[in-house]
C-alpha positions in Angstrom: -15.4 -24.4 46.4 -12.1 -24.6 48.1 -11.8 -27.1 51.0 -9.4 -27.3 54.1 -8.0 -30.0 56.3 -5.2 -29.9 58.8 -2.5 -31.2 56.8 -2.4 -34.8 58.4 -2.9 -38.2 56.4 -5.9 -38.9 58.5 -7.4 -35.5 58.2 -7.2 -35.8 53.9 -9.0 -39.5 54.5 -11.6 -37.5 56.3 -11.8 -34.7 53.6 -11.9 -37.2 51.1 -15.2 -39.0 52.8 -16.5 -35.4 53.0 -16.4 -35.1 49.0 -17.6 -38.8 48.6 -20.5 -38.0 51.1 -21.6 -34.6 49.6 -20.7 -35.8 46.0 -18.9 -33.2 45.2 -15.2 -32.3 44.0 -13.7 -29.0 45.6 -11.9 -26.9 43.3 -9.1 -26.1 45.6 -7.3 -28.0 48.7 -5.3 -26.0 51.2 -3.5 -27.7 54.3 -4.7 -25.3 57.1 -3.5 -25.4 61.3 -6.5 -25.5 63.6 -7.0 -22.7 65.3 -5.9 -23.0 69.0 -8.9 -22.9 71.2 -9.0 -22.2 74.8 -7.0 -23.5 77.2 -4.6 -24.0 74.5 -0.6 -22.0 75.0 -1.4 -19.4 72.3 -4.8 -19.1 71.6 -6.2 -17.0 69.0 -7.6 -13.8 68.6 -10.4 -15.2 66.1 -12.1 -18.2 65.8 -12.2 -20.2 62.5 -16.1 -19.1 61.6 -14.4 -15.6 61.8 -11.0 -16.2 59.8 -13.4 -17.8 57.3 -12.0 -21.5 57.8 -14.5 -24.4 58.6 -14.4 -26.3 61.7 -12.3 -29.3 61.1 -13.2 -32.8 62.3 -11.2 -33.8 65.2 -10.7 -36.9 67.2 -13.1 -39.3 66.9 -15.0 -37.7 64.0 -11.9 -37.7 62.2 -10.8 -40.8 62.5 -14.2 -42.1 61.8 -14.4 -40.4 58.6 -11.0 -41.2 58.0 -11.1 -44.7 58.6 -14.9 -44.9 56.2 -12.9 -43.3 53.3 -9.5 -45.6 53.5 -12.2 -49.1 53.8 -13.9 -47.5 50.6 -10.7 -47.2 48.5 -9.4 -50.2 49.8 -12.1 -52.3 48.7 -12.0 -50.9 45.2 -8.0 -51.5 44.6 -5.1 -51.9 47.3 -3.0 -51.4 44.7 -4.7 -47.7 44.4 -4.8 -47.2 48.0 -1.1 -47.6 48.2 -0.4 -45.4 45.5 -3.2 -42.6 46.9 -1.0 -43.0 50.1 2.5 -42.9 48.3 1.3 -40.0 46.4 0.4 -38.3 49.3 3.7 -38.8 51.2 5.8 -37.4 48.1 5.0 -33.9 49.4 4.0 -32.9 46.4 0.6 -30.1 46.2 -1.3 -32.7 44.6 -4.0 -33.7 47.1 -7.1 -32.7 44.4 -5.5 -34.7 41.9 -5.5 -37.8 44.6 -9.4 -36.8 45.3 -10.1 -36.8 42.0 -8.9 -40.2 40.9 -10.1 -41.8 44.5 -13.6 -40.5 43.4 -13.2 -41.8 40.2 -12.5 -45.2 41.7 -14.3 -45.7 44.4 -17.5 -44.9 42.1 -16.3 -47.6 38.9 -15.6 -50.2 41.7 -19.1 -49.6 43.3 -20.8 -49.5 40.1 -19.5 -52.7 39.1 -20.6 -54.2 42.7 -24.3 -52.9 42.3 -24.1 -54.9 39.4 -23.8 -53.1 36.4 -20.8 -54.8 35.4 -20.4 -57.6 37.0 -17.2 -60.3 37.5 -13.9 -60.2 35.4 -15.4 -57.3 33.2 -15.5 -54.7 36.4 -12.6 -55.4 37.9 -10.9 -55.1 34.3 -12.7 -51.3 34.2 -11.5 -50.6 37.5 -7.7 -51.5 36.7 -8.0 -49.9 33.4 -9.3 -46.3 35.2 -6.4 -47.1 37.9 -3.4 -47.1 35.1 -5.2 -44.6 33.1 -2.2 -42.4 32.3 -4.1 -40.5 29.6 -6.0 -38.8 32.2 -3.7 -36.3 34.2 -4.7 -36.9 37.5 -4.2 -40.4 37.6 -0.9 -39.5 35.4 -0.1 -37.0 38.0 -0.8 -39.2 41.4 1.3 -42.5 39.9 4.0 -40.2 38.8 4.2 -38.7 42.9 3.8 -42.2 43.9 7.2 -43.1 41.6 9.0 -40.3 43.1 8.4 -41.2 46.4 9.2 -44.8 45.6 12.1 -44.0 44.2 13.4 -42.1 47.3 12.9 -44.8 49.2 15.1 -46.8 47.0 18.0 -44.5 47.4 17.5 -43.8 51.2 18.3 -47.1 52.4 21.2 -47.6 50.1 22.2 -44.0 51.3 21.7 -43.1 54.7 25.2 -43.4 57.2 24.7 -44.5 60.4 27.4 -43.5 63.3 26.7 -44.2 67.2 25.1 -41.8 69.9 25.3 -41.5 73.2 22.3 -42.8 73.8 23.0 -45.7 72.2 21.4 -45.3 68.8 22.9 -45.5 65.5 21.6 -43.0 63.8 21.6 -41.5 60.2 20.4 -37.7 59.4 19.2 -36.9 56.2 17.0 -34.2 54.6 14.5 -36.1 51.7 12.1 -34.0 49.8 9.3 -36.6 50.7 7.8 -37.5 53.9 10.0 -40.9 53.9 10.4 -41.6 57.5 7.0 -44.0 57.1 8.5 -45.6 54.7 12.2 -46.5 56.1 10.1 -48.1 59.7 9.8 -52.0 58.4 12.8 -52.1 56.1 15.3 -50.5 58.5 13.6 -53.1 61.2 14.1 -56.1 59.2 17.9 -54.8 58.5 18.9 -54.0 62.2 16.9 -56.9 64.1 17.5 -56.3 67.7 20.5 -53.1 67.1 18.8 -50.0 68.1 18.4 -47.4 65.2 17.6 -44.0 64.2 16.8 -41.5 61.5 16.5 -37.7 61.5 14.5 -36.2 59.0 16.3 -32.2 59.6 14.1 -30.9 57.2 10.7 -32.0 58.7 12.0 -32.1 62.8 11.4 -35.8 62.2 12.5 -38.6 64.0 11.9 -42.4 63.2 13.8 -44.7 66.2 13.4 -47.9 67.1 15.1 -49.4 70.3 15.5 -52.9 68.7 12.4 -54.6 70.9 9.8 -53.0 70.3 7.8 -51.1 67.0 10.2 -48.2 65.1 8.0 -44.9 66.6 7.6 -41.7 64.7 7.9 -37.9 66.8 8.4 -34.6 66.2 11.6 -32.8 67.9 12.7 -29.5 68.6 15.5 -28.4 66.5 17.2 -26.2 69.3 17.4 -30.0 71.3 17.9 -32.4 68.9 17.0 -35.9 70.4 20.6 -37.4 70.0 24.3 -36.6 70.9 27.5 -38.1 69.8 28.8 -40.4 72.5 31.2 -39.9 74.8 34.8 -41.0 74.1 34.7 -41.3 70.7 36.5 -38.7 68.3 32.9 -37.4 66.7 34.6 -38.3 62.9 36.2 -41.5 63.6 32.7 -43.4 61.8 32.9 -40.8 58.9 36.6 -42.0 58.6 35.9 -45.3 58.2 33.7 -44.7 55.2 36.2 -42.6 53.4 39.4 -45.6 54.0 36.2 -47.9 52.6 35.5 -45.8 49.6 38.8 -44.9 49.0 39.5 -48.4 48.9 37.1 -49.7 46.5 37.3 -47.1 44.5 38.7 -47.5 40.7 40.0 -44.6 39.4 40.0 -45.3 35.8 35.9 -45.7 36.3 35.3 -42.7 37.4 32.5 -41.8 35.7 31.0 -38.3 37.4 27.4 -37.7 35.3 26.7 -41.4 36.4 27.5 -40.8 40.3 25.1 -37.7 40.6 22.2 -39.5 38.5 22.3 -42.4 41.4 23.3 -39.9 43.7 22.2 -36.7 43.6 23.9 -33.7 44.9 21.0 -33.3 47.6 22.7 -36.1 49.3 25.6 -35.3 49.4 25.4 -33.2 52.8 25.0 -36.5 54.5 27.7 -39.1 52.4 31.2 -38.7 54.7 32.6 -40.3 51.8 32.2 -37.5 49.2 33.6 -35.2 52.0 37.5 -34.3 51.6 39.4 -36.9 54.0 40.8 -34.6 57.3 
């Protein structure tokens, strides 16, 4: 059986509670668009009985079934929620393998609840089933959590920030995971009340935060991106200063290229105005 959902992290919560509900494991996920219906700006031709899609849960049905499915997990590991969630967020196809060990899970922790095994000796089954590397999804969702730990890491020692006019500074980059989540409470803690923002170009992402209130995810168009350089300053003049800084610290008989693109790899390299040639 293949199952849909609309590609959002509350929509999978909801498709998990589906499989949890019916007890059953689909043997394919695909990340479908609802179809427009009307009074929508493009509606469709079809509806989704006749393009052979189910009707998704929406609104409150969603977040219901959303909310049910994330309590479950929780309750069994946080540990397990966080790396269902991380897995999720590398971008990676590997929402089945995420199901899969949920399931798994959810049903040891419950077990053990209902009694079967009760005290220290559950909660040791559940951990063992959680770091069970053995078995590939679980091998496959820690490894996705990893990666998109690891991105994390190197965003915030990576990412250049340089004023806008609106009186931003911002920082564009193009990660292969949905990272923007991620960055909100470490970037928040690093600028305090300083305004920030970061443009995920690859995604038409952007995480801001006006230094008051909570950083606030959006989508933007890319033919008006939501930020300009500011008026009256030479646009390169920040990128400048990072290449007189790196320049300066630099120690030429260290060099040491292979190291440099393992800590920084060439897909970042767009974004670092200290790897570009000085003007």
């Amino acid at each position: 059986m293949e199952a849909f959902y609309d590609g959002t992290l509350e929509g999978f919560f909801a498709l998990l509670d589906d499989a949890l509900e019916q007890e059953h494991i689909p043997d394919k996920i695909r990340r479908v668009q609802p179809v427009p219906q009307e009074g929508d700006a493009t509606p469709s031709l079809f509806s989704e009985e006749e393009l052979g899609l189910p009707v998704l849960a929406q609104g409150p049905e969603k977040e219901h079934k959303s909310r049910r499915a994330m309590e479950r997990l929780r309750a069994c590991s946080e540990t397990a929620f966080q790396d269902c969630l991380q897995a999720w967020m590398s971008d990676e196809p590997i929402e089945l393998d995420i199901i899969q060990y949920a399931i798994r899970l959810i049903k040891a922790a419950e077990s053990t609840a209902a009694g079967d095994r009760p005290g220290t000796a559950g909660t040791e089954l559940t951990e063992r089933i959680r770091i069970d590397r053995s078995w590939g999804p679980c091998e496959r969702v820690l490894r996705a959590s990893q990666r998109y730990l690891r991105e994390l890491d190197r965003l915030l020692g990576l990412l250049r920030f340089k004023p806008t006019k609106e009186g931003f500074l911002l920082a564009r980059c193009e990660p292969d995971t949905f990272a923007l989540p991620g960055l909100a409470e470490p970037l928040r803690r690093r600028f305090g009340t300083t305004a920030w923002a970061v443009q995920d170009e690859k995604r038409c992402l952007v995480l801001s935060c006006d230094g008051l209130g909570e950083p606030e995810l959006a989508a933007y168009d890319p033919e008006q991106p939501p930020f300009s350089p500011p008026e009256g300053l030479v646009p390169d003049e920040f990128e400048a200063l990072w290449q007189d800084y790196y320049q300066i610290i630099n120690i030429e008989t260290r060099k040491n290229p292979e190291l440099r693109k393992r800590l920084m790899p060439q897909r970042y390299w767009k974004y670092l105005p200290e790897l570009k040639a000085p003007q």
